[in-house]
C-alpha positions in Angstrom: 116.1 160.0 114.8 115.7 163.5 112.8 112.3 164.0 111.3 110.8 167.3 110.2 108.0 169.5 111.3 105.9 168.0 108.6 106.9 164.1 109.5 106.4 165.1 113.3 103.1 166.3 112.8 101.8 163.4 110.2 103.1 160.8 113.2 101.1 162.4 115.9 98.1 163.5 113.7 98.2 167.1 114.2 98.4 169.8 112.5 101.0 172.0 111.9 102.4 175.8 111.2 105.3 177.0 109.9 108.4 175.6 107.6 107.2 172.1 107.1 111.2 171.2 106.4 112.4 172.1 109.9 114.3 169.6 111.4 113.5 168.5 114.9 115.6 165.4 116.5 115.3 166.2 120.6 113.1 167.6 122.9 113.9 170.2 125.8 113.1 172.1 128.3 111.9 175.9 127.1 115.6 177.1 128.7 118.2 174.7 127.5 117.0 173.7 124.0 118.6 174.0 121.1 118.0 174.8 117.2 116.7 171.2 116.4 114.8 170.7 119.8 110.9 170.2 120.5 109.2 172.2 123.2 105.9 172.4 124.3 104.1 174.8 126.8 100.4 174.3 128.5 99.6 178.1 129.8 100.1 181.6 128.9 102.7 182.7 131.6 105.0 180.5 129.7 104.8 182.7 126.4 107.4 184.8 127.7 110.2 182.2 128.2 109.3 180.9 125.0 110.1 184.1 123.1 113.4 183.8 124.7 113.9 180.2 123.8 116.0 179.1 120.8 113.9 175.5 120.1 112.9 174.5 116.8 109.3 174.6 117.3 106.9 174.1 120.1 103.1 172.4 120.7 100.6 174.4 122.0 96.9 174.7 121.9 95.0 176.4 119.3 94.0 179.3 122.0 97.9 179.9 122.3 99.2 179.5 119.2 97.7 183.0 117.3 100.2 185.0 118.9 103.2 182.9 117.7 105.3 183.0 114.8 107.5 180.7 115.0 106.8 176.2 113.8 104.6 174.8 116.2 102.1 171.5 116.4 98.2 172.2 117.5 97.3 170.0 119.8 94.2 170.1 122.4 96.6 167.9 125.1 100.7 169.5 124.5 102.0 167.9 127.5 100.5 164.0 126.2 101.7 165.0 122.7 104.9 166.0 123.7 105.1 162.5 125.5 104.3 160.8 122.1 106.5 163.1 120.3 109.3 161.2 122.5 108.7 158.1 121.8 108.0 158.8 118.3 111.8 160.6 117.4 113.1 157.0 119.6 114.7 159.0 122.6 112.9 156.9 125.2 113.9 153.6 123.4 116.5 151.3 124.5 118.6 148.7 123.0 119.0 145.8 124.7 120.8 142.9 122.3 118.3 139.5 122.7 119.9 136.7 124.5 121.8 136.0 128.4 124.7 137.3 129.4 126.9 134.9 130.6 127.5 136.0 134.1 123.9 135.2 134.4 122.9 132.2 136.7 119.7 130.6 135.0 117.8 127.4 136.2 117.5 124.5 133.6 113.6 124.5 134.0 113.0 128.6 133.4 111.4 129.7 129.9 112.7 132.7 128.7 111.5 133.6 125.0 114.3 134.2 123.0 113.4 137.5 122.2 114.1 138.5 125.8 117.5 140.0 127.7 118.9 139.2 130.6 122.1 141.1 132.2 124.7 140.5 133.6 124.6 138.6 137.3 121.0 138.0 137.3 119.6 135.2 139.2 116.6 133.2 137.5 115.5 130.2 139.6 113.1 127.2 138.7 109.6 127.7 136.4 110.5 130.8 136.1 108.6 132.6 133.1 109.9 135.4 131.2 108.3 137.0 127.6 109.0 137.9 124.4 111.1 141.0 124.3 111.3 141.6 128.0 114.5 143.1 129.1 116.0 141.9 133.0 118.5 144.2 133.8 122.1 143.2 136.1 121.4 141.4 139.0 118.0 140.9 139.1 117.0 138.2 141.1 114.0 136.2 140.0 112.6 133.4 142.6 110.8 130.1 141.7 107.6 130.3 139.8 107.5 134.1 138.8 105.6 134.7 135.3 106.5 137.9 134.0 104.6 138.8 130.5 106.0 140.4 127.2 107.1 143.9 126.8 108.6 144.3 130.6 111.5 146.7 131.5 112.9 145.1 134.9 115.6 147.4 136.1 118.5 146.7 138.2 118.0 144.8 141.5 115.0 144.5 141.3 113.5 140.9 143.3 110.8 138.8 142.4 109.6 136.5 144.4 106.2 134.7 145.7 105.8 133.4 142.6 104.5 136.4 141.9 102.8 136.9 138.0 103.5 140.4 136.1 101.4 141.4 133.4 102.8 142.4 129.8 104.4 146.1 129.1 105.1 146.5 133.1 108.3 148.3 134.3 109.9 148.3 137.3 112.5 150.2 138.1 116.0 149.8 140.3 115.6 148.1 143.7 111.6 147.7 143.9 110.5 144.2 145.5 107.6 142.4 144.5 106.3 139.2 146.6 108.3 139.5 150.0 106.5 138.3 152.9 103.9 141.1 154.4 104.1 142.0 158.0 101.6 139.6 159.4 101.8 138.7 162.9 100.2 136.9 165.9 101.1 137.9 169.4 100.9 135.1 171.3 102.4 134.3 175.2 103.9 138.1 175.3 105.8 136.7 171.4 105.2 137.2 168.0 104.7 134.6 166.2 105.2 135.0 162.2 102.2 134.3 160.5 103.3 132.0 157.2 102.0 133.9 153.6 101.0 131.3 151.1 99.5 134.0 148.8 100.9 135.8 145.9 101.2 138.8 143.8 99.2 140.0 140.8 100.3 142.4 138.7 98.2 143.5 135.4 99.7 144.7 132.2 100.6 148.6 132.0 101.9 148.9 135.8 105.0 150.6 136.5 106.4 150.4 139.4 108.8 152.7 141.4 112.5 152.5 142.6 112.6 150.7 146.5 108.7 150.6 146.2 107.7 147.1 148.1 104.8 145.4 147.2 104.1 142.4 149.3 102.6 138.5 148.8 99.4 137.9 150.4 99.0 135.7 153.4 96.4 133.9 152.0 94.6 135.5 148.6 96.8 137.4 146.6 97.5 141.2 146.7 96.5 142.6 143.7 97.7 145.4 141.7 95.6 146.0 138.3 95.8 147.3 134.9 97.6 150.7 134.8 97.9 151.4 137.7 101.4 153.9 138.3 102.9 153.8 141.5 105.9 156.1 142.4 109.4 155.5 144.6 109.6 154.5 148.1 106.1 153.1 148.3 104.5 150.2 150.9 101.8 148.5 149.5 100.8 145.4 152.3 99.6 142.0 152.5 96.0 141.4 150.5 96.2 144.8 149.3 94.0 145.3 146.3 94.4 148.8 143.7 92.0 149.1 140.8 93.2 149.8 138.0 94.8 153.4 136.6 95.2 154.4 140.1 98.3 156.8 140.8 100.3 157.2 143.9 103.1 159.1 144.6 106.2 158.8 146.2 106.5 157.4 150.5 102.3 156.3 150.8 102.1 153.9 152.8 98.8 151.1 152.7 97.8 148.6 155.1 97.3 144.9 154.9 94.0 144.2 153.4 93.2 147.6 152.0 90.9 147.7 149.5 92.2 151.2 146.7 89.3 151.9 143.6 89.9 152.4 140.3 90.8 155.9 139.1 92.3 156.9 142.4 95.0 159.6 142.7 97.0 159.0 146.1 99.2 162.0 147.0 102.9 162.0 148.6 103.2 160.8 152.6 99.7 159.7 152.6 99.1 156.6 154.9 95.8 154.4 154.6 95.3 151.7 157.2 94.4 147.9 156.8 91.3 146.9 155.9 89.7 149.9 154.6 87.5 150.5 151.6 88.3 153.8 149.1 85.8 154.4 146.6 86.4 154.8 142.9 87.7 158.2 141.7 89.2 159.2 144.7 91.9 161.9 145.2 93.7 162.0 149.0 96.2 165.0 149.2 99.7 165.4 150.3 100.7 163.4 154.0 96.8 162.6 154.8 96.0 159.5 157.0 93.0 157.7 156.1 91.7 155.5 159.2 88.0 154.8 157.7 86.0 153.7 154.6 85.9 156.4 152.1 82.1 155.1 150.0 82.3 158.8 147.5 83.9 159.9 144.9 85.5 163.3 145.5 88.9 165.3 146.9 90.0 163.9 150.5 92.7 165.7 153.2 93.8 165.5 156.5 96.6 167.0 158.9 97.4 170.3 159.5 99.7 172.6 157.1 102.4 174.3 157.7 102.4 177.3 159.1 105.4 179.6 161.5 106.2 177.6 163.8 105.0 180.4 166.9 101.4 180.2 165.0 101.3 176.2 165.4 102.8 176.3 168.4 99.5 178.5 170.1 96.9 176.6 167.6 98.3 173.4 169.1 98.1 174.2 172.8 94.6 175.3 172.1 93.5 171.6 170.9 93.2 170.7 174.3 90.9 172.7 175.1 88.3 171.9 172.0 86.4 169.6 174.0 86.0 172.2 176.8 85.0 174.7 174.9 82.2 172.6 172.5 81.2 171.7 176.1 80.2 175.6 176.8 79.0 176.1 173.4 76.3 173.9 173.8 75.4 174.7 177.1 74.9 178.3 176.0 72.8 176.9 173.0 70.7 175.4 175.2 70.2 178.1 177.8 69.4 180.3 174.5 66.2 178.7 173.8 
């Protein structure tokens, strides 16, 4: 879709400067847009890259928008409004024709609204229940008694079982599984013995849900992902797991059975969290941290040690050994001191 500045701006509720006819129908990057794309920039060291770029017009805050001369949309949050800008000019919008394609294998007793898609090779077993204007992508597989709501973009390969219940306007993308059995185990007679899960999963409206990410059925209560909540590729969530809603967590974080995640949370990349823990509300844990008891505060959480040259690691790591020596000697000297 082509719209110009003015159209744009009226659709976002901003205000504009500039030619109000000037025809924008893409977005970009600063360095590979063209003469009808959108561009947007967040801080000043970008100013420069902009006066090289050729893009139709750009959104930028009022404190960097004096300088410029060229069309441009005010806006207090560029990088949100250039999201909305997307979805306004269509790009992010895809056409999936109602109805099921007839490679499709679909039990007699599943609902599927007639509004929704299904692709090709999918796999819908019994009671299934799928919404109005869902979209199943090829060769989904769908177990017995899964609800999914309206509005949901399940990508290819994806697996639903556990009778697991999605919420309305969820995505999930290419090879995630939702409702596997957890790893739940008794060790019995020098054996494991596999501990049957008769729980579920719960997922609330607004979760997306990354490529290969595993999310797994409960033993007994279900695990529980709420509203919002954004999780990103390669992620383990466990058994009983429970994440509050608008929580974030990035790619390869890893959570234990029975972990308990707040609301507001932002989990960074590599982080682990064991089972049965507690983390507070508004809670941020940085990059490869391992979180082995209850966080009760808000606030900025890290653990491990960064990077440094490897001959610099090398001596700080032979020197852990002797920590307990030396706190040994400090306070033996604090002591003698009084």
């Amino acid at each position: 879709m082509s719209m110009t500045l003015r159209q744009l701006a009226d659709a976002l509720q901003l205000e504009f400067r500039g030619d109000a006819e000037t025809p924008i129908s893409g977005v970009a990057s600063l360095a590979a847009a063209g003469a009808s794309d959108l561009c947007f920039i967040q801080q000043r060291k970008y100013l420069a890259r902009l006066e090289a770029s050729r893009c139709a017009a750009v959104i930028v805050s009022e404190n960097l928008a004096a300088s410029l001369e060229r069309p441009l949309l005010l806006s207090a949050e560029p990088h949100y409004s250039f999201v909305r800008a997307i979805e306004v000019l269509g790009l992010a919008a895809t056409d999936a024709a109602p109805g099921v394609d007839p490679s499709a294998r679909v039990a007699a007793s599943a609902r599927i609204d007639e509004s929704a898609s299904i692709g090709p090779l999918c796999v819908i077993g019994d009671d299934v229940e799928i919404g109005a204007g869902t979209h199943i992508g090829a060769a989904v597989v769908i177990e017995r008694g899964v609800r999914i709501g309206a509005d949901c973009t399940i990508h290819s390969r994806v697996t639903l079982s556990g009778s697991a219940q999605i919420g309305d306007r969820c995505i999930l993308h290419p090879g995630s599984v939702v409702g596997a059995d957890g790893f739940g185990l008794v060790e019995h007679a020098e054996a494991w013995k596999k501990i049957p899960h008769l729980g579920s999963v719960r997922i609330d409206d607004d979760v997306e849900i990354g490529a290969n990410t595993t999310v797994d059925r409960g033993a007994l209560d279900d695990t529980v992902i709420e509203q919002g909540c954004k999780l990103d590729n390669q992620i383990q969530v466990g058994h009983n797991v429970h994440i509050g809603a608008h929580t974030a967590i990035a790619g390869c974080v890893g959570i234990a059975g029975s972990a308990r995640i707040g609301r507001y949370c932002k989990i960074s990349g590599g982080a682990g969290i064991l089972g049965h823990l507690q983390v507070a509300d508004h809670v941020t844990i940085t990059a490869m941290s391992l979180v082995t008891r209850d966080i009760r505060e808000p606030g900025v959480y890290s653990s491990g040690t960064p990077l440094l040259e490897n001959r610099l690691w090398l001596r700080n790591s032979s020197r852990y050994k002797s920590l307990e020596q030396l706190a040994q000697r400090v306070d033996r000297l604090e002591k003698n001191g009084k």
